[in-house]
RODO-2510 file (C-alpha; in nm, 4 decimals, decimal comma):
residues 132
     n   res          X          Y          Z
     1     x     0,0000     0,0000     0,0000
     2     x     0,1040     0,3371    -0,0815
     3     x     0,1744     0,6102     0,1659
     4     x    -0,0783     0,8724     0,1677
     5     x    -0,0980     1,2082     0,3716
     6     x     0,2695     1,2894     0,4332
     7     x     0,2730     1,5240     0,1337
     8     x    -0,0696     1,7007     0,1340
     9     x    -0,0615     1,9957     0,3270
    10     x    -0,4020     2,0552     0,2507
    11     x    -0,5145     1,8368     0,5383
    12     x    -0,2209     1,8597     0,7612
    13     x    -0,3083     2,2580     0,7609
    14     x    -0,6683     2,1719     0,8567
    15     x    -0,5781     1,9222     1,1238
    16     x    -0,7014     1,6056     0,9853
    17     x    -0,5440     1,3052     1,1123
    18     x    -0,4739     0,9623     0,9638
    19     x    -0,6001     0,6915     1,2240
    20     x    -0,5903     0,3624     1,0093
    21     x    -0,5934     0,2566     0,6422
    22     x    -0,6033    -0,0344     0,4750
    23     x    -0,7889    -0,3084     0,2632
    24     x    -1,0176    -0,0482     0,0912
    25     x    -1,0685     0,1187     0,4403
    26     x    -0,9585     0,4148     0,6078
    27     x    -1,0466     0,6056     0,9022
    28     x    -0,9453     0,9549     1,0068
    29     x    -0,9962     1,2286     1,2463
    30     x    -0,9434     1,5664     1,3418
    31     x    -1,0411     1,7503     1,7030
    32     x    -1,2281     2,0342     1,6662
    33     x    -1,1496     2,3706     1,8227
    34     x    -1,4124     2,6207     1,8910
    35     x    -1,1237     2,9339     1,7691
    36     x    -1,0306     2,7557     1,4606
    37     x    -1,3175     2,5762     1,3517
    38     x    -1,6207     2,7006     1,4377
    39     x    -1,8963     2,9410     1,2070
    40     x    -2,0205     3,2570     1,2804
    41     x    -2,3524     3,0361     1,4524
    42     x    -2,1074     2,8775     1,6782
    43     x    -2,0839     2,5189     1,5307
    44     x    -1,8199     2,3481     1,3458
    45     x    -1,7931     2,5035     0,9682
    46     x    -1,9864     2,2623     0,7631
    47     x    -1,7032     2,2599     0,4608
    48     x    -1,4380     2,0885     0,7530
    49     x    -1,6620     1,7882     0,7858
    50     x    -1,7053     1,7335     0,4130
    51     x    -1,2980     1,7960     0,3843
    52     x    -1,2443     1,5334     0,6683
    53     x    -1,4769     1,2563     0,4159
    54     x    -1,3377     1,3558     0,1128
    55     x    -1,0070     1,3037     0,2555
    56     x    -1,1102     0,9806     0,4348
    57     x    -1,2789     0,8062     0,0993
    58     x    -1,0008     0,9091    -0,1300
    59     x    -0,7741     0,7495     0,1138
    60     x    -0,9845     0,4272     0,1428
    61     x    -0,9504     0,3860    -0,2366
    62     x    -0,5965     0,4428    -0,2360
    63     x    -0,5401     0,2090    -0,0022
    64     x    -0,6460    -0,0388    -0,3001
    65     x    -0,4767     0,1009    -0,5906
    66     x    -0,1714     0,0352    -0,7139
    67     x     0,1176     0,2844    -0,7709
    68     x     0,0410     0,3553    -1,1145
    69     x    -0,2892     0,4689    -1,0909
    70     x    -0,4704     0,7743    -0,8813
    71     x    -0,7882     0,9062    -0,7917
    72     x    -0,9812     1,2090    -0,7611
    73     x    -1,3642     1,3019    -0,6480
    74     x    -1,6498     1,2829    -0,9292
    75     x    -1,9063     1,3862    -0,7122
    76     x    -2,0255     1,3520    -0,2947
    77     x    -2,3591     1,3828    -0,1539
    78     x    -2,3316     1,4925     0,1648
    79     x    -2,6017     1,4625     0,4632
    80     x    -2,5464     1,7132     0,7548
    81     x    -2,7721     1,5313     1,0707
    82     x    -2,6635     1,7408     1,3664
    83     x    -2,4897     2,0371     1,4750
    84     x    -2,0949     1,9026     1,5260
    85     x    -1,9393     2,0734     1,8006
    86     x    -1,5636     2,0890     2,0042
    87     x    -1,4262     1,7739     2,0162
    88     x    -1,2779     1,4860     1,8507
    89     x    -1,4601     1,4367     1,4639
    90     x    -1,3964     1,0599     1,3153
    91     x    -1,4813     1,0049     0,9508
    92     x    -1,5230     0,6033     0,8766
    93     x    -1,4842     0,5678     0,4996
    94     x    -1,5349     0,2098     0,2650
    95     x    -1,5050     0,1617    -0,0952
    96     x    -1,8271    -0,0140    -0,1611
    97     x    -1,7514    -0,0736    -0,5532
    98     x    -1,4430    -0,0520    -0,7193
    99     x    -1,4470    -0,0767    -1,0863
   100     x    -1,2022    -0,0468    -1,4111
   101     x    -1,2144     0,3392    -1,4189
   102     x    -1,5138     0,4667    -1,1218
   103     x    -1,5172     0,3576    -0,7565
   104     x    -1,8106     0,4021    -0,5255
   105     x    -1,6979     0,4967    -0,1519
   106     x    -1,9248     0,5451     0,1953
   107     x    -1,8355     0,7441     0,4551
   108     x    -1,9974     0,7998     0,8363
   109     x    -1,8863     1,1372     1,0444
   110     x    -1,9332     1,0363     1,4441
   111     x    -1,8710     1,2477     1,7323
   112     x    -1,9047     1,1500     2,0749
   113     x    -2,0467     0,7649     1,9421
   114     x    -2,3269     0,9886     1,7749
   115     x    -2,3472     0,9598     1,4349
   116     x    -2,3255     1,3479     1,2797
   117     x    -2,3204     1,3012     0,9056
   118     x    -2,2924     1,1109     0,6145
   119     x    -2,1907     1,0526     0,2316
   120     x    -2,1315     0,8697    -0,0196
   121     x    -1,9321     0,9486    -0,3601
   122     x    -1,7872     0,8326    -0,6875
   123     x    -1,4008     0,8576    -0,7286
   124     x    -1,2527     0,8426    -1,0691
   125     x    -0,9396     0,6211    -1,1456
   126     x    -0,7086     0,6748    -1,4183
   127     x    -0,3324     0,6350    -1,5000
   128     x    -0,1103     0,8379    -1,2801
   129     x     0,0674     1,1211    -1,5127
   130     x     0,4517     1,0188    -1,6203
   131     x     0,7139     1,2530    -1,5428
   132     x     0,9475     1,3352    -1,7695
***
């Protein structure tokens, strides 16, 4: 499997964290901070959960394809359930279907046991670029 995370500052500047990955899996975190994270209506900006799944699924695919190939996000529907608060936000994601060239991915946002939202997406695969 190949690495994934140490090189994208995109996350690491939001906080996420990489708990486990592996076997089309991958779960990942990121504690929220009521300074940092939180909208003007005092709740966790909506756009950091859908970063933490988008991170998550793309990570649980990854986890599956080989080094010559990547990935990137089609499309996510997202369901918001409850407000999402200070504390520790864990994104479980699963790639449901993997085909030839589209992959079909779940994820579930919990906080405190409670689940807080939802989504599922479709990845595309294609050839990585060559360098040269």
């Amino acid at each position: 499997m190949r690495p994934f995370g140490q090189e994208f500052e995109f996350a690491r500047a939001l906080g996420l964290q990489m708990v486990e990955r592996g076997d089309g899996r991958c779960t990942m975190a990121i504690d929220i901070d009521r300074q940092r994270h939180f909208n003007p209506q005092g709740a966790a900006h909506g756009g950091l959960a859908y970063s933490l799944a988008d991170t998550a699924m793309g990570g649980a695919l990854t986890s599956m394809l080989p080094e010559d190939q990547w990935c990137a996000t089609m499309e996510i529907k997202f369901n918001y359930h409850v407000r999402v608060g200070e504390g520790r936000l864990t994104c479980e994601a699963e790639v449901l279907h993997h085909g030839k060239r589209v992959a079909n991915i779940d994820a579930r946002l919990y906080q405190d046991g409670r689940l807080v939202s939802s989504a599922n997406g479709n990845f595309a695969i294609f050839a990585a670029p060559t360098t040269g």
